[in-house]
N, C-alpha and C positions, 0 to 999 in steps of 0.2 A: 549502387552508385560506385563509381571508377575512383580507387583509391588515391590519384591525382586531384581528380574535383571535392573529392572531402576535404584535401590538404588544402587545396586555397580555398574554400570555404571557412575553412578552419582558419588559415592567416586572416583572412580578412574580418571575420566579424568575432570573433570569439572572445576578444579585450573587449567589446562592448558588449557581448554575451554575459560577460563574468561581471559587469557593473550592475548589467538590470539584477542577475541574479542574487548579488549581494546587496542591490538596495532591498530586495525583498524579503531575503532568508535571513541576512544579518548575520552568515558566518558562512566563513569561507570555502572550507571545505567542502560542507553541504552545496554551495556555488559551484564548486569544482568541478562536483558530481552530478549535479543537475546538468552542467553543458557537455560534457565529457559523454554520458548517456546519450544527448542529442546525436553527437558526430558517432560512437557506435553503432547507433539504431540506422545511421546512414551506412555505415559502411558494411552492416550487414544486409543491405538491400531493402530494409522493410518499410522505404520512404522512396517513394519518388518523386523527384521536385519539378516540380515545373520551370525552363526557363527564364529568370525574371524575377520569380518569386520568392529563390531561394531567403533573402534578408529577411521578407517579412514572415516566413517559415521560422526562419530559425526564431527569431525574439517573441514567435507568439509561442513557439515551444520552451521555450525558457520562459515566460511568464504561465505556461499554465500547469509545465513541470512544478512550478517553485509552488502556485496555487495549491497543486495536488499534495505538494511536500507538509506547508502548513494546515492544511485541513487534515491529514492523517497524523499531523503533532497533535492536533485537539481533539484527535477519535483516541489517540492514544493516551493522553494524558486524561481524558475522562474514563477510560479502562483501568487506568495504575488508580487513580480515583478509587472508583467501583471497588476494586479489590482490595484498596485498605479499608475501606467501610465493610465489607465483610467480614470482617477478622475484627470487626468495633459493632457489628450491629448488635441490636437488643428485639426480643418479640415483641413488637410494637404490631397492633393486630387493624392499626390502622390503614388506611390506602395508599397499596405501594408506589410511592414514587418513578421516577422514570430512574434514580439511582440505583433505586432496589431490584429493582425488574434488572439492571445490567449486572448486579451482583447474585441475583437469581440465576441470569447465565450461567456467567463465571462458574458458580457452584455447580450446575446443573449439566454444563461441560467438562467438569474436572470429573464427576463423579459418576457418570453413566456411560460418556466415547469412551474408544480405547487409548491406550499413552500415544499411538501414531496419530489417531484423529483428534487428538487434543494438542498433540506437537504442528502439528499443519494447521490446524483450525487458530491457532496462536500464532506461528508464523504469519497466517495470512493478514489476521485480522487486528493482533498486537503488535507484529513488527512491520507488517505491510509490505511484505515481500510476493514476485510475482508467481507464478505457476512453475515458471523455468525454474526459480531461484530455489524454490521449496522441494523440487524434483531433484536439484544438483543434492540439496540440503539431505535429501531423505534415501537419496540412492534410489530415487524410483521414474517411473514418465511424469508425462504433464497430464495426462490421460488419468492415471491413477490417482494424483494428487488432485485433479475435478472430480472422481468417482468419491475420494474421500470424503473432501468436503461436501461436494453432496450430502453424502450422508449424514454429516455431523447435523446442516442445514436444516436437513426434511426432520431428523428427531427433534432438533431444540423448535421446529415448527408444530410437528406433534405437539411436543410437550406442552408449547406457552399456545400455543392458539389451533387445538384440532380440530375446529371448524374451517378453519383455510386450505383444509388438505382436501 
């Protein structure tokens, strides 16, 4: 998209861009970044808007950004979870939990990838960053950073469930 029409896009709906976004996320910043992402994504081409439709694009992109925002605060805050129970659990030889199985990960990822596929396999999944982001992060492609995870993927699948392979 033609750096012009980002711009009045941008003028025009972006103050109400930043209200839905702060009624959702309830801090601003995070709003900032939620809409600011939108017009990037536009202005490196990877949207094409239909004439017309551009309003109702943007505010469903900003409500399902902000969606995607909070639901990855509660994967993540169940992970910081998990891994203080780790470091408190006791062998209770009872039936694992869906906590313990997430601390069974944890464990079972620190202790058999290597420090790169435990650095990406955490990036991806505890900070929630994308293929790009992890690539910038790790000096590598985006190519590499899917073969990694992969990998990490298909062992922690071995490991908890080798019948699915």
């Amino acid at each position: 998209m033609e750096r012009e029409a980002v711009k009045r896009l941008f003028m025009q709906h972006y103050a109400r861009m930043q209200r839905v976004a702060r009624t959702l996320l309830y801090d601003v910043q995070e709003s900032e970044d939620v809409c600011q992402d939108i017009f990037e994504s536009l202005l490196r081409g990877e949207t094409v808007l239909v004439p017309g439709t551009e309003e109702r694009y943007l505010m469903t992109s900003v409500r399902n950004r902000c969606l995607k925002r909070l639901r990855h605060e509660s994967v993540l805050q169940d992970y910081r979870q998990a891994l203080a129970r780790r470091s408190q659990r006791t062998t209770d030889n009872s039936q694992q939990s869906e906590d313990d199985r997430m601390s069974d990960i944890v464990e079972f990822v620190t202790s058999r990838l290597s420090e790169r596929e435990q650095r990406i396999f955490g990036l991806r999944f505890s900070e929630g960053c994308s293929y790009e982001e992890i690539a910038v992060a790790e000096g590598i492609s985006k190519v590499a950073v899917w073969k990694h995870l992969s990998h990490a993927i298909t062992e922690v699948k071995k490991h908890f469930n080798p019948k699915s392979l």
